[in-house]
VOZASE-445261 format. One record per residue (C-alpha): residue in one letter; x, y, z. Coordinates in steps of 0.02 Angstrom, whole numbers, padded with zeros to 5 digits. Example, Ala and Ser with C-alpha at 12.3 -4.5 7.8 and 13.67 -1.06 7.14 Angstrom:
# VOZASE-445261
 residu   east  north     up
      a  00615 -00225  00390
      s  00684 -00053  00357
***
This chain:
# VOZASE-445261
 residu   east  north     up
      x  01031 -01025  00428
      x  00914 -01169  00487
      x  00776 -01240  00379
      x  00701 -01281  00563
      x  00708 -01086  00639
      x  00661 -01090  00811
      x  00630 -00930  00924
      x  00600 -00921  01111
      x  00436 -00829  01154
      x  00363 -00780  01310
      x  00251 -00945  01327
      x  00383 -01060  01252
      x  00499 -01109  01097
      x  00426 -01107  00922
      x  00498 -01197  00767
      x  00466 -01145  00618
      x  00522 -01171  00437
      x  00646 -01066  00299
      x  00539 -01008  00160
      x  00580 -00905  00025
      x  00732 -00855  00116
      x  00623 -00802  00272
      x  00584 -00882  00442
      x  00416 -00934  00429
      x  00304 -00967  00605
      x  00125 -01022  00585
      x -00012 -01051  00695
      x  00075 -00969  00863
      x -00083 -00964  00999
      x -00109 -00794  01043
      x -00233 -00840  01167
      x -00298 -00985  01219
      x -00449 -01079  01116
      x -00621 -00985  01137
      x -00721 -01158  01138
      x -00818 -01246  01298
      x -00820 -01143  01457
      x -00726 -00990  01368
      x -00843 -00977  01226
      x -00935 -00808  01186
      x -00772 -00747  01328
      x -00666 -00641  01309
      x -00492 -00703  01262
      x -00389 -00794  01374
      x -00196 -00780  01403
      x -00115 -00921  01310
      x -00040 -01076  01412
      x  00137 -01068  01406
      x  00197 -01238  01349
      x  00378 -01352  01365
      x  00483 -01423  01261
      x  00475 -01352  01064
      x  00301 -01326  00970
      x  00287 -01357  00785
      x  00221 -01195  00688
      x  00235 -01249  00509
      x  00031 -01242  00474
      x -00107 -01129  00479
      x -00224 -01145  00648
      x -00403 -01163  00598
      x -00524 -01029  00587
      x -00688 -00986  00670
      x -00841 -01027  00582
      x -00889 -00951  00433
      x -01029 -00882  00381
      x -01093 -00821  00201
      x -01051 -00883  00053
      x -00857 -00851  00019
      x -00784 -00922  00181
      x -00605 -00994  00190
      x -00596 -01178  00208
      x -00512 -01232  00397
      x -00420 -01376  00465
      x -00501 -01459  00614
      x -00509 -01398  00768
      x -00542 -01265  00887
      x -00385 -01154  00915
      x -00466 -01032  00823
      x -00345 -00883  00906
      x -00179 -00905  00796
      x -00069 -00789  00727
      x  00082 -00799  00606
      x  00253 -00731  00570
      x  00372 -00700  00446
      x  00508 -00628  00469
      x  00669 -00593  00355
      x  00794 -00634  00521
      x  00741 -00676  00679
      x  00908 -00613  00718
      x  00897 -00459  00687
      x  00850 -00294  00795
      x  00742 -00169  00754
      x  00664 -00210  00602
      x  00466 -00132  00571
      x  00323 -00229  00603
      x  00186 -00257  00509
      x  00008 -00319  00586
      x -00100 -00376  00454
      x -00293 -00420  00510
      x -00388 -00488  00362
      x -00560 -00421  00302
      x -00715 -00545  00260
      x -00864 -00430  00326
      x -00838 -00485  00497
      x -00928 -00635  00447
      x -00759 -00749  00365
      x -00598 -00747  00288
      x -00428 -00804  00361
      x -00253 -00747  00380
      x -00203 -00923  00291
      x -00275 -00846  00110
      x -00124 -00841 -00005
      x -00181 -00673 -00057
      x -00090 -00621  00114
      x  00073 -00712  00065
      x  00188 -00590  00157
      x  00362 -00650  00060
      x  00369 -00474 -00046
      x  00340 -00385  00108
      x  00459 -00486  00221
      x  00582 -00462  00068
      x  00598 -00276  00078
      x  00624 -00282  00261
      x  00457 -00291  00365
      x  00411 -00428  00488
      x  00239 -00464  00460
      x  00119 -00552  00581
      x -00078 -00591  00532
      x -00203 -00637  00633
      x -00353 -00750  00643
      x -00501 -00685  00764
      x -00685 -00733  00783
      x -00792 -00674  00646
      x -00995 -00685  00634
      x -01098 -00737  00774
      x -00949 -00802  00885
      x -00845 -00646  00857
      x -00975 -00492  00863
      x -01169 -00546  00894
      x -01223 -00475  01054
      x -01279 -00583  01193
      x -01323 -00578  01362
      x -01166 -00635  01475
      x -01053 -00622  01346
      x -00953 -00456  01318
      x -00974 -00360  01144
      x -00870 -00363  01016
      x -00769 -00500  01043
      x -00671 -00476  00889
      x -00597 -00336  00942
      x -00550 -00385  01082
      x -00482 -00563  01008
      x -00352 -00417  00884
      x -00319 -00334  01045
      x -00269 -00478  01131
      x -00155 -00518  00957
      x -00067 -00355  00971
      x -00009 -00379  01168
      x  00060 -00535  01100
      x  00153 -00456  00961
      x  00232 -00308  01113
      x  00259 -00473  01216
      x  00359 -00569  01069
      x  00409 -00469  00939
      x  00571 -00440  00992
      x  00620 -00629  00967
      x  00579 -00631  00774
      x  00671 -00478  00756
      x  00550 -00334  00745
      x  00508 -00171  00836
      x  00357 -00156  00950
      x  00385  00012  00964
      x  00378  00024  00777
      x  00217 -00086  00736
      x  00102 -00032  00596
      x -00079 -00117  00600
      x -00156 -00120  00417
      x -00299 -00202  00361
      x -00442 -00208  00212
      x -00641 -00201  00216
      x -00688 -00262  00400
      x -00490 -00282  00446
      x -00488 -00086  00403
      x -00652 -00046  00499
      x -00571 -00136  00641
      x -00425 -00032  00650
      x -00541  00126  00629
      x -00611  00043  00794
      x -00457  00028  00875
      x -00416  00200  00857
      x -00563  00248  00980
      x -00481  00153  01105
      x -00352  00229  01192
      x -00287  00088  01299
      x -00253 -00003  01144
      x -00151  00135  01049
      x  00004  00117  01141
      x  00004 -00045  01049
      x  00057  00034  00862
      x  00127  00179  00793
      x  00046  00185  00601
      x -00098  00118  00517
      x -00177  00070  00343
      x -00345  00048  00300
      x -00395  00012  00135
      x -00602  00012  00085
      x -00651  00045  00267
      x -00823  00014  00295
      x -00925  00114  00397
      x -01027 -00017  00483
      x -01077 -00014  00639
      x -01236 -00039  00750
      x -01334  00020  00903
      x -01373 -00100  01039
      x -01560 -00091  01024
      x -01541 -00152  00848
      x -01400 -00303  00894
      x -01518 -00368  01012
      x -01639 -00381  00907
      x -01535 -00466  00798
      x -01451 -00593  00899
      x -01640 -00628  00953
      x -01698 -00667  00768
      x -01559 -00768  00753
      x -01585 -00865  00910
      x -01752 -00895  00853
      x -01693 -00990  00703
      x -01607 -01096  00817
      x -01741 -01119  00951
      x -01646 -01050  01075
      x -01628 -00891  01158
      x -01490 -00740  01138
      x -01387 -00780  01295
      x -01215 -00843  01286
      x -01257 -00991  01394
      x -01388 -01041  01267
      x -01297 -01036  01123
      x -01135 -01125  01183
      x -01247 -01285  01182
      x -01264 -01241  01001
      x -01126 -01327  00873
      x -01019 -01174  00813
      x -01040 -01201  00615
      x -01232 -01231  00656
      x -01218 -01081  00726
      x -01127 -00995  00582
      x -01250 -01068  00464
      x -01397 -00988  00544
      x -01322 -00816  00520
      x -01296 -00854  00337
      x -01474 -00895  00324
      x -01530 -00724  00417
      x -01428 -00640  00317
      x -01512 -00707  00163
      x -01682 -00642  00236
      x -01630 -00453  00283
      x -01764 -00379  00155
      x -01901 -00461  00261
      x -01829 -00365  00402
      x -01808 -00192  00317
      x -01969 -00101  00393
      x -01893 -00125  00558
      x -01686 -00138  00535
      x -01679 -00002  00398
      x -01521  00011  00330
      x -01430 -00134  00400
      x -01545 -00230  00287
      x -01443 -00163  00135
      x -01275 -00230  00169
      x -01339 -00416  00155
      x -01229 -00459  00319
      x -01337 -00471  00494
      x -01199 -00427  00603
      x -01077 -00301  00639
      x -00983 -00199  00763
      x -01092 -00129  00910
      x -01068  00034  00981
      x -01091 -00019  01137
      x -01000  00129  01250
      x -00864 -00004  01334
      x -00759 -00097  01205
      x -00795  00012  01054
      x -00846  00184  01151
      x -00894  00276  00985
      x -00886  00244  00801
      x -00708  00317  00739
      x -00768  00477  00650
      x -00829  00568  00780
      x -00701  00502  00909
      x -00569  00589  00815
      x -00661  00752  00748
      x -00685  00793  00918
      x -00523  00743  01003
      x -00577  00613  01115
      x -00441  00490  01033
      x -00295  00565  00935
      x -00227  00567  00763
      x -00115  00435  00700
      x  00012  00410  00550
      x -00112  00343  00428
      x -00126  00271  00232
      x -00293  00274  00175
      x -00386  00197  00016
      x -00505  00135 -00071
      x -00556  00102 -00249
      x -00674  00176 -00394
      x -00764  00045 -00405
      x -00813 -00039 -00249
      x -00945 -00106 -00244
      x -00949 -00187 -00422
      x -00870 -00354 -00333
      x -01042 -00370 -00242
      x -01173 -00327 -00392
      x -01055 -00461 -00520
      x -01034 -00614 -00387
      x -01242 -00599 -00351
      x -01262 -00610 -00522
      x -01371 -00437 -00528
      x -01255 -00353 -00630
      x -01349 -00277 -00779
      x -01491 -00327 -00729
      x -01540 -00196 -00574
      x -01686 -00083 -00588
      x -01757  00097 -00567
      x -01852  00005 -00405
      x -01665 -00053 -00348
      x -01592  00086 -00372
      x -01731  00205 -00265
      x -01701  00066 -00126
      x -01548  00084 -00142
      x -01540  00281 -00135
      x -01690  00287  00012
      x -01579  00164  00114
      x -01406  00249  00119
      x -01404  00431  00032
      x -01358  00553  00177
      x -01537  00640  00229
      x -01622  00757  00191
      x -01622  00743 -00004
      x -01473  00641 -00047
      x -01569  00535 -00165
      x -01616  00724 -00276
      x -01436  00755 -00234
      x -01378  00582 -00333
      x -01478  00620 -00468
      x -01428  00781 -00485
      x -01223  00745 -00501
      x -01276  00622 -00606
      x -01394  00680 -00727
      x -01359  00544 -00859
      x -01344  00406 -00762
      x -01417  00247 -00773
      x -01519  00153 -00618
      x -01371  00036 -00608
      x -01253  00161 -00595
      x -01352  00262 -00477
      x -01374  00109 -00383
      x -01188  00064 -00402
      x -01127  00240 -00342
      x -01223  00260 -00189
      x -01165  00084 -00109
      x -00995  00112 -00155
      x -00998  00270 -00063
      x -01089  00221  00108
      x -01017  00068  00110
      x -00836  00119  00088
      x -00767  00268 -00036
      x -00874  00412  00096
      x -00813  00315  00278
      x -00608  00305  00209
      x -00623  00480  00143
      x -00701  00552  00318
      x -00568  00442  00430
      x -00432  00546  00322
      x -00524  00684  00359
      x -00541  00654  00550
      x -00383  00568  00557
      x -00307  00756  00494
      x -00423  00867  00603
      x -00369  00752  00766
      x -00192  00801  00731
      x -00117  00649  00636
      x -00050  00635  00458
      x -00175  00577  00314
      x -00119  00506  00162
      x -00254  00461  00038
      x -00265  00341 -00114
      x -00406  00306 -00258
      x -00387  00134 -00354
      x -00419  00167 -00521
      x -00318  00033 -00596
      x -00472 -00094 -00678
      x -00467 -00263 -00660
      x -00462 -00357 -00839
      x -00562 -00511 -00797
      x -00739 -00537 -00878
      x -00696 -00416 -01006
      x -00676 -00282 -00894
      x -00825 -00304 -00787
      x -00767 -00295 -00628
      x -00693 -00129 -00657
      x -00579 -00042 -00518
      x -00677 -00167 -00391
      x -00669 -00192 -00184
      x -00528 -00296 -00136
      x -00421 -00280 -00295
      x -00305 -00165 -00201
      x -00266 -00312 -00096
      x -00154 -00424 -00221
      x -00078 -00272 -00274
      x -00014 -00219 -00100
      x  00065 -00366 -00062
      x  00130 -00411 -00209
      x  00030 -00575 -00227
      x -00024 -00557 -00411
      x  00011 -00753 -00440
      x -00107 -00797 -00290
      x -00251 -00886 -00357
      x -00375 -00726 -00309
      x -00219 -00604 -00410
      x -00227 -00725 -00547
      x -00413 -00712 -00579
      x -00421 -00533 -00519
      x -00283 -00467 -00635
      x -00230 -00590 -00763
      x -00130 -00731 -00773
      x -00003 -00678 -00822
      x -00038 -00496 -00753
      x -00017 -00345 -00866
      x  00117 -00226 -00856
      x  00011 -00095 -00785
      x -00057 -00222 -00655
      x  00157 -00260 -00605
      x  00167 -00073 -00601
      x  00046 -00022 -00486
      x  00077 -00178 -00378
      x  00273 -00109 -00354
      x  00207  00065 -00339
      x  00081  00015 -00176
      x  00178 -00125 -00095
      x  00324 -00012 -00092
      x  00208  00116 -00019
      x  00169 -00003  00113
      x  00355 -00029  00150
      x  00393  00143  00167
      x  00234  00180  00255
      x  00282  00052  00391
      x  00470  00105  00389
      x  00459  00306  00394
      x  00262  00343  00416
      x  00274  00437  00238
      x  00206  00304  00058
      x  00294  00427 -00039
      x  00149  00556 -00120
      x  00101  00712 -00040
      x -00020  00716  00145
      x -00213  00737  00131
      x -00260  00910  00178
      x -00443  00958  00163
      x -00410  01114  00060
      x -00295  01037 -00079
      x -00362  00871 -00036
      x -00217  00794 -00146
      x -00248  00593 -00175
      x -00133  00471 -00261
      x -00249  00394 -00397
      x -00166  00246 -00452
      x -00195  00191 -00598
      x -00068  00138 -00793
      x -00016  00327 -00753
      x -00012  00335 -00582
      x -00043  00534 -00526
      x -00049  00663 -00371
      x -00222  00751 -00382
      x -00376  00812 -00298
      x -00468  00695 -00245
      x -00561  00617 -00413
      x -00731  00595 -00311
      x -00778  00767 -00293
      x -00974  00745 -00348
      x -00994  00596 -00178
      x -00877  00709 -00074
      x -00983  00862 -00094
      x -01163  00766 -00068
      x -01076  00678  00093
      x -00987  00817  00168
      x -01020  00831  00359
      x -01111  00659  00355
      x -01000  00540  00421
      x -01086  00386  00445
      x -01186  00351  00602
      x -01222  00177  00666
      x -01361  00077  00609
      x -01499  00076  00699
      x -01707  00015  00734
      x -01820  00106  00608
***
């Protein structure tokens, strides 16, 4: 085959390049660059082009805020996506749609964490996606639509039943999957029912259950205005340079505990923006969509892992050093009303303020949201299948523990990536090579047959792959959170 492989989409010819023994397409425009008079718009139908376009790089990304943002070449074509396929040849062949996580505030589907070659290798053709993130992807402002984001991964997934066909994959056979904010946004997407024809199967792995009112995104997109002299209109900001703009909600999201009076919980998550419930793109938050049947159940692989929020308390350098005072915030903040903080402290009698502290955030953040979108997923009619992370991580003697975003190396199969190498070892322990085989294949037959290979979450046996050196089928290990959070999915932030 070529080391030049060229396919013929709907806007024109791509060329690619043979890696690894797959075709390999990068930077395709999904839609056309969200900059001058279509900033803050929603996306635009890509130009269609002549002649043959190179796709051997990345795009660049949007703007990124916070402090862990992927690097980006220059330019503005922000809405890229990328494809590897093992033939574009071939007929038939399952689709895989991965949309990358970063707390809707950064990260890029360029990361070699995502390297799809294992995945490609056992069969799938796997597309990721950049979209807008932070203030250019999901602030609210006046004359621009909300939750632009969404609608940039919408806009990716037409593309992918447009083209898909061409690199040899099924677009009636497309499985979305994402991690962190890539998993809350397919939780989102499954509220939408014009956008479910789109895919067949999902996974969502540490699905966060952030989301926000519109009385409280105004007043944030108005605070961060502010710190730009300007005002929280689209046509405002578009005179304002994007990583300026970027930059600004870094620095509001550095002051959140000044806000916490007013913006309550939001405050706690240390990221300004989010998701908006704002009754048109995203009608309702996904919990409540599905437990009551106004969108339907779906195929879906759900995780997360023991220890999630460890990753946050070790990188801000608070680990071992939180207090009784942190950990009441903490519980007052995000324990389910009326006495979750008496019901913390009661499953955990022996506990320290740290792990108090450490318990509740995991939960609210992300163990409680992926267990109740099993949950709904099951009572709307779909299949569940549930996973715990219990594998821990070996770096900084063991500090990190079973920690948010470990799974992510593991399920694609990326262990020598520079974030697998420092996550799990270099070289990785066997147990690390186990469980990577053990998910990644689950992925694989996930995508292919719409069953990982372990037994459905039901709600009475509530059975849960915990993986771990001895991976095992049991109830699900959290059954202390589970019991405190039951019939408290979580509801959107809003104004104190």
């Amino acid at each position: 085959m070529s080391e030049q492989p060229r396919v013929r989409a709907a806007e024109g010819v791509v060329q690619g390049r043979r890696r690894r023994g797959h075709a390999v397409f990068r930077g395709i425009p999904y839609a056309q660059p969200p900059v001058g008079a279509l900033r803050f718009a929603a996306p635009a139908p890509p130009r269609r082009w002549e002649g043959i376009r190179q796709a051997a790089e990345f795009g660049p990304v949007a703007p990124q805020s916070g402090s862990v943002g992927a690097s980006s070449a220059e330019g503005a074509d922000w809405l890229t996506l990328n494809v590897c396929t093992p033939d574009p040849g071939a007929a038939g062949l399952p689709v895989l749609v991965w949309i990358h996580g970063g707390a809707y505030i950064a990260g890029a589907s360029s990361d070699p964490m995502y390297d799809p070659a294992v995945l490609a290798g056992a069969g799938l053709v796997v597309v990721s996606i950049n979209y807008r993130v932070g203030a250019e992807g999901f602030a609210l402002l006046e004359g621009a639509p909300p939750n632009r984001g969404f609608l940039d991964q919408i806009a990716a997934l037409h593309w992918v039943r447009r083209n898909i066909a061409s690199f040899g994959g099924d677009p009636d056979h497309v499985t979305v999957a994402g991690q962190s904010s890539g998993a809350g946004s397919i939780a989102a997407l499954l509220t939408m029912k014009p956008v479910r024809d789109l895919f067949r199967r999902a996974i969502t792995h540490s699905a966060p259950g952030n989301h926000c009112t519109p009385a409280l995104a105004e007043q944030v997109a108005a605070a961060l205005a502010d710190r730009l002299g300007t005002t929280p209109t689209a046509q405002a900001l578009s005179g304002v340079a994007p990583q300026r703009l970027a930059d600004g909600l870094t620095s509001l999201s550095a002051d959140l505990p000044s806000y916490r009076e007013s913006w309550g919980r939001l405050t706690g998550t240390g990221v300004a923006v989010c998701p908006v419930v704002d009754g048109h793109v995203l009608p309702e938050t996904p919990w409540p969509a599905l437990t009551s049947g106004r969108a339907s159940g779906i195929e879906l692989l759900v995780g997360h892992t023991r220890d999630e929020f460890r990753l946050f308390s070790v990188m801000s350098g608070r680990r071992g050093a939180f207090t009784e005072q942190d950990a009441r915030t903490a519980l007052d903040l995000f324990a389910p009303a009326p006495d979750g903080a008496g019901a913390y402290h009661a499953a955990h009698p022996q506990a320290t303020s740290e792990e108090l502290l450490e318990s509740v955030y995991s939960d609210a953040l992300f163990r409680m949201p992926s267990l109740h979108l099993a949950e709904a997923n099951a009572a709307a009619g779909g299949t569940s299948f549930l996973f715990e992370l219990r594998l821990p991580s070996p770096a900084l003697g063991g500090n990190l523990g079973a920690c948010h975003s470990l799974d992510v190396p593991l399920a694609f199969g990326t262990l020598d990536s520079p974030t697998g190498r420092e996550l799990l070892g270099d070289p990785p322990t066997p147990e690390a090579i186990a469980v990577s085989r053990e998910l990644h294949q689950a992925w694989v037959r996930f995508a292919t047959t719409g069953h990982p290979g372990w037994a459905a979450y039901h709600p009475d046996r509530q059975l849960t792959r915990v993986l771990d050196a001895e991976s095992k089928t049991l109830p699900y290990p959290e059954q202390s959170s589970r019991r405190i959070w039951e019939g408290r999915a979580p509801a959107p932030f809003d104004l104190m």
